[in-house]
C-alpha positions in Angstrom: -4.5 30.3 -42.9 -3.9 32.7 -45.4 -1.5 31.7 -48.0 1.0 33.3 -50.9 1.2 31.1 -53.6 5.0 31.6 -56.0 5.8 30.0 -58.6 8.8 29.9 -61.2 10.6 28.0 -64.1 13.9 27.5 -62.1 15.4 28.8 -59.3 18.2 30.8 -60.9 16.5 34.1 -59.4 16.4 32.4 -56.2 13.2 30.3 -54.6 9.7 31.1 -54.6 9.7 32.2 -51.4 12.3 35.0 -51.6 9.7 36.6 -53.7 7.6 37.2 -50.6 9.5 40.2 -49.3 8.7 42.5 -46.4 7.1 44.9 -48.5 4.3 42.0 -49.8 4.0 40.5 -46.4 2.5 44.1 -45.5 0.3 44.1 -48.3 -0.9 40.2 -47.7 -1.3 40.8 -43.5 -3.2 44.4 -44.7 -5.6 42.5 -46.9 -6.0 40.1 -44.5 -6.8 42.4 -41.3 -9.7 43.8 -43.9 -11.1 40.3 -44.2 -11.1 39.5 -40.8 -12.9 43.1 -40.1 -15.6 42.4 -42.7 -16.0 38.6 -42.2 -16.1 39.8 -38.2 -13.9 37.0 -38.0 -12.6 38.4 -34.7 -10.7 36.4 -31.7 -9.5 33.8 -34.2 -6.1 32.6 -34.6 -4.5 33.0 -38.3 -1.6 32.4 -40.1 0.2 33.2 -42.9 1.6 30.4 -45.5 3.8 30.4 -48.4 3.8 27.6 -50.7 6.3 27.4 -53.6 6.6 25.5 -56.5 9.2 25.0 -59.2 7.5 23.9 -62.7 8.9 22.6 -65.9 7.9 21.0 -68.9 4.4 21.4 -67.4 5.4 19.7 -64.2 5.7 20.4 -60.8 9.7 20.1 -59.8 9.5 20.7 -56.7 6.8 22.0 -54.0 7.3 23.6 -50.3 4.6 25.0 -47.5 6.0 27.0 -45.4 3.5 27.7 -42.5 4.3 30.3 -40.7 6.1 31.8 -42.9 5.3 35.4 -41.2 3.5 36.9 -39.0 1.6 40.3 -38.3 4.2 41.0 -35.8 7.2 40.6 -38.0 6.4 43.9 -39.8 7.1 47.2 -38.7 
Protein backbone atom coordinates (compact mmCIF):
# COMPACT_ATOMS: atom_id res chain seq x y z
CA UNK A 1 0.00 0.00 0.00
CA UNK A 2 1.03 3.30 -0.39
CA UNK A 3 -0.14 5.69 2.17
CA UNK A 4 -0.73 9.70 2.81
CA UNK A 5 -0.17 10.54 6.15
CA UNK A 6 -2.37 14.20 7.50
CA UNK A 7 -2.19 15.53 10.40
CA UNK A 8 -3.75 18.66 12.24
CA UNK A 9 -4.33 20.45 15.65
CA UNK A 10 -8.19 20.34 15.31
CA UNK A 11 -10.55 19.79 12.93
CA UNK A 12 -11.92 23.29 12.51
CA UNK A 13 -10.50 23.31 8.70
CA UNK A 14 -12.15 20.05 8.25
CA UNK A 15 -10.44 16.32 8.71
CA UNK A 16 -7.23 15.12 7.67
CA UNK A 17 -8.38 13.48 4.93
CA UNK A 18 -10.10 16.43 3.15
CA UNK A 19 -6.58 17.51 2.68
CA UNK A 20 -5.99 14.76 0.22
CA UNK A 21 -7.66 16.33 -2.80
CA UNK A 22 -7.80 15.22 -6.37
CA UNK A 23 -5.02 17.26 -7.28
CA UNK A 24 -2.61 15.28 -4.58
CA UNK A 25 -4.11 11.97 -5.33
CA UNK A 26 -2.55 12.62 -8.91
CA UNK A 27 0.69 13.51 -7.58
CA UNK A 28 0.72 10.42 -4.92
CA UNK A 29 -0.63 7.64 -7.88
CA UNK A 30 2.22 9.60 -10.26
CA UNK A 31 4.93 8.96 -7.80
CA UNK A 32 3.85 5.77 -7.23
CA UNK A 33 3.46 4.41 -10.98
CA UNK A 34 7.48 5.63 -11.02
CA UNK A 35 8.19 3.35 -8.12
CA UNK A 36 6.53 0.53 -9.46
CA UNK A 37 8.43 1.17 -12.99
CA UNK A 38 11.82 1.36 -11.24
CA UNK A 39 11.29 -1.30 -8.52
CA UNK A 40 9.79 -3.42 -11.70
CA UNK A 41 7.33 -4.08 -9.30
CA UNK A 42 4.95 -5.04 -12.20
CA UNK A 43 1.57 -7.31 -11.98
CA UNK A 44 1.18 -6.47 -8.29
CA UNK A 45 -1.89 -5.26 -6.68
CA UNK A 46 -1.59 -1.70 -4.81
CA UNK A 47 -3.44 0.56 -2.95
CA UNK A 48 -3.67 3.76 -1.80
CA UNK A 49 -4.20 4.64 2.11
CA UNK A 50 -4.87 7.71 4.00
CA UNK A 51 -4.34 7.71 7.63
CA UNK A 52 -5.33 10.87 9.69
CA UNK A 53 -4.67 11.97 12.99
CA UNK A 54 -5.84 14.75 15.17
CA UNK A 55 -2.93 15.80 17.89
CA UNK A 56 -3.00 17.99 20.92
CA UNK A 57 -1.17 18.71 23.77
CA UNK A 58 1.39 16.25 22.22
CA UNK A 59 -1.28 13.55 21.93
CA UNK A 60 -2.95 11.68 19.46
CA UNK A 61 -6.85 12.75 19.59
CA UNK A 62 -8.00 10.79 17.27
CA UNK A 63 -6.55 8.35 14.45
CA UNK A 64 -8.33 6.91 11.12
CA UNK A 65 -6.96 4.56 8.02
CA UNK A 66 -8.69 4.78 5.35
CA UNK A 67 -7.75 1.96 2.86
CA UNK A 68 -8.78 2.50 -0.19
CA UNK A 69 -9.06 5.79 0.04
CA UNK A 70 -8.48 6.18 -3.91
CA UNK A 71 -7.52 4.58 -6.64
CA UNK A 72 -5.57 5.16 -10.02
CA UNK A 73 -8.83 4.93 -11.67
CA UNK A 74 -10.53 7.69 -9.78
CA UNK A 75 -8.50 10.37 -11.60
CA UNK A 76 -8.95 11.78 -14.80
Amino acid sequence: AFIEVKTRKNNEFGLPCEAVTKNKQNKIIRMAMMYISQKRLYGLNFRFDVIETIISNDKIRYLRLIKNAFDADSII
